[in-house]
C-alpha positions as CSV (number, residue, x, y, z in Angstrom):
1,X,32.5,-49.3,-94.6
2,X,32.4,-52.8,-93.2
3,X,29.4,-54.8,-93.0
4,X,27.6,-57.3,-90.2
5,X,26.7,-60.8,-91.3
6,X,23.1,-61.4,-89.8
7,X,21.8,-64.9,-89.4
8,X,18.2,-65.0,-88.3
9,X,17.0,-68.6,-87.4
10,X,14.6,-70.8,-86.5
11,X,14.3,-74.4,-85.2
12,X,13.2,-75.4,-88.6
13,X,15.4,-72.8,-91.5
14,X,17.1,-70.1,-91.6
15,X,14.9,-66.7,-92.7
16,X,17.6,-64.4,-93.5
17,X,21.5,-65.1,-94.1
18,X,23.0,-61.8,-95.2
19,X,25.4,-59.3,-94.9
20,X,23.8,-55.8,-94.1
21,X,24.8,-52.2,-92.4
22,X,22.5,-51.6,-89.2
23,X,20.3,-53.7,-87.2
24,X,17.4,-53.1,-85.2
25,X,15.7,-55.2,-82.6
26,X,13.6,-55.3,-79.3
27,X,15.7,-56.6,-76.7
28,X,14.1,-57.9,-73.1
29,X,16.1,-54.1,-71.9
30,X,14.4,-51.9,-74.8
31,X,15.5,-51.4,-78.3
32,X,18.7,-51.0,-79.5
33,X,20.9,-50.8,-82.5
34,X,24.5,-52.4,-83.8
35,X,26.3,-51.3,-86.4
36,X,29.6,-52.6,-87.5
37,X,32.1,-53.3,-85.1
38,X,30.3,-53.2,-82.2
39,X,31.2,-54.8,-78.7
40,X,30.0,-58.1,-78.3
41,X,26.9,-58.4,-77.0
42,X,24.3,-61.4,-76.4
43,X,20.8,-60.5,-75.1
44,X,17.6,-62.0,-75.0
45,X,14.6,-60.1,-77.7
46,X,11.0,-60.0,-76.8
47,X,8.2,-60.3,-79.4
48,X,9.0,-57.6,-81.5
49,X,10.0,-56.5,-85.0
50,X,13.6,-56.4,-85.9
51,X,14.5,-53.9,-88.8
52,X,17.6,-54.7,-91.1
53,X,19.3,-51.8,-93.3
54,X,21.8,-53.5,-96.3
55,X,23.0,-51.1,-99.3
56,X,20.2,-51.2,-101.5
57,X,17.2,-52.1,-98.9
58,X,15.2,-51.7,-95.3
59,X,13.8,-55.2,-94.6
60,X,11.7,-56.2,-91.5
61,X,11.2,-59.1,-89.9
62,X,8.9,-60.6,-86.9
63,X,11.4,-62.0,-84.2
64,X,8.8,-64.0,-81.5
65,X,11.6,-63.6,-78.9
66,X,14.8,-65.8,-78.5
67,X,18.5,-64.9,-78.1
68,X,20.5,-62.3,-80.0
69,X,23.8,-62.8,-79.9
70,X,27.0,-60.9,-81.8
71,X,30.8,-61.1,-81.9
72,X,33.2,-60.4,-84.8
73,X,30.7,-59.0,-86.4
74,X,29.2,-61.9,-86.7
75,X,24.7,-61.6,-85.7
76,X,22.9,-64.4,-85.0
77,X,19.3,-64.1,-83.8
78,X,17.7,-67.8,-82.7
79,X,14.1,-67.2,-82.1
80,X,11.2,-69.8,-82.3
81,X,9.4,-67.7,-84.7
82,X,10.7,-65.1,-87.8
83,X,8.9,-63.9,-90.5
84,X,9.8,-61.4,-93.3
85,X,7.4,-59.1,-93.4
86,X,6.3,-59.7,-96.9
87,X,5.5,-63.1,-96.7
88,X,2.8,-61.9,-93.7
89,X,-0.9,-62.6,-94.0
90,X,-2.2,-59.0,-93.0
91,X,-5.9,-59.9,-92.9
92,X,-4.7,-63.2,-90.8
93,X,-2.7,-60.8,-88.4
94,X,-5.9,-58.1,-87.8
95,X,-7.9,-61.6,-87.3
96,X,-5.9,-62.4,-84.7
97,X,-5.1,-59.0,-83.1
98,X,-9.2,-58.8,-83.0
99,X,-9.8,-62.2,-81.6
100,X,-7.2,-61.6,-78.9
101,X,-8.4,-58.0,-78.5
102,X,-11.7,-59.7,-77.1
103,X,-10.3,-62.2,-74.7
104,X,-8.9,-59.7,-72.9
105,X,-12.3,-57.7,-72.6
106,X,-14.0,-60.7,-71.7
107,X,-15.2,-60.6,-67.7
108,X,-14.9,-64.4,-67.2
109,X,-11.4,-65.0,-65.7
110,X,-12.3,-68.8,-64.9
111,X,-12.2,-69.4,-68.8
112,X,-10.0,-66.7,-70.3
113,X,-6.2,-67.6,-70.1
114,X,-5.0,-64.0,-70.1
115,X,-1.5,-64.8,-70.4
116,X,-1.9,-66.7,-73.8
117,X,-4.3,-64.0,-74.9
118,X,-1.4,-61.0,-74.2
119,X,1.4,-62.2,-76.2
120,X,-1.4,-63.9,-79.1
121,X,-2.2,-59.9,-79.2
122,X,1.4,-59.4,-79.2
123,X,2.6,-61.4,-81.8
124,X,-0.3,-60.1,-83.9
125,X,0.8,-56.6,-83.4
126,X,4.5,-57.6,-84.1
127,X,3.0,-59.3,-87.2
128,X,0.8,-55.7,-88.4
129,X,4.0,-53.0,-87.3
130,X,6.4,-55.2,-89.8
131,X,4.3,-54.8,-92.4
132,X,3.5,-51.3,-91.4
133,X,-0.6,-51.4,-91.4
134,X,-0.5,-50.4,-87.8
């Protein structure tokens, strides 16, 4: 069977450079899936995690939204922000899930910046479903 090559980049290195079987991402649309020798396909990804099947392994990764983009069998995902999931800080992600957690219970609208506070909580739940302690 014929793989994908999946690229997964940031503005400062690339995170993952591998060939692998399926793919698994949160698009701005929903999730989807590519196999090999899929359409192209370019789509935007929201803060989400993005699962990647090879032969011998399941890997995740934290993709803080960006561009997916494939053709050829070629998968690139530029994002601002990828993590693997093992080099997460679990206790830093629940710290931050909480923290962000309480913003958005706080009654005081003049200080709170709710949109900061929704996708802090959302990266921190991106962070904790990746490394599968939610």
């Amino acid at each position: 069977m014929q793989n994908l090559h999946l690229k997964i980049t940031t503005n400062e290195k690339v995170v993952y450079d591998e060939d692998v079987k399926e793919i698994y991402l949160k698009g701005s649309q929903g999730e989807f899936g590519i196999l090999p020798n899929h359409v192209p396909f370019m789509t935007t990804l929201e803060i989400g995690v993005t699962k990647v099947v090879t032969d011998s392994e399941t890997k995740f990764f934290t993709t803080m939204g960006g561009i997916f983009q494939l053709k050829d069998n070629e998968a690139l995902i530029l994002t601002q922000i990828a993590e693997d999931a093992n080099e997460i800080d679990v206790q830093r992600a629940i710290e931050a899930k909480e923290r962000a957690a309480s913003r958005l219970e706080e009654n005081d609208s003049d200080k709170i910046d709710y949109h900061r506070a929704e996708i802090a909580l959302a990266k921190a739940m991106a962070r904790l479903k990746a490394t599968n302690k939610i």
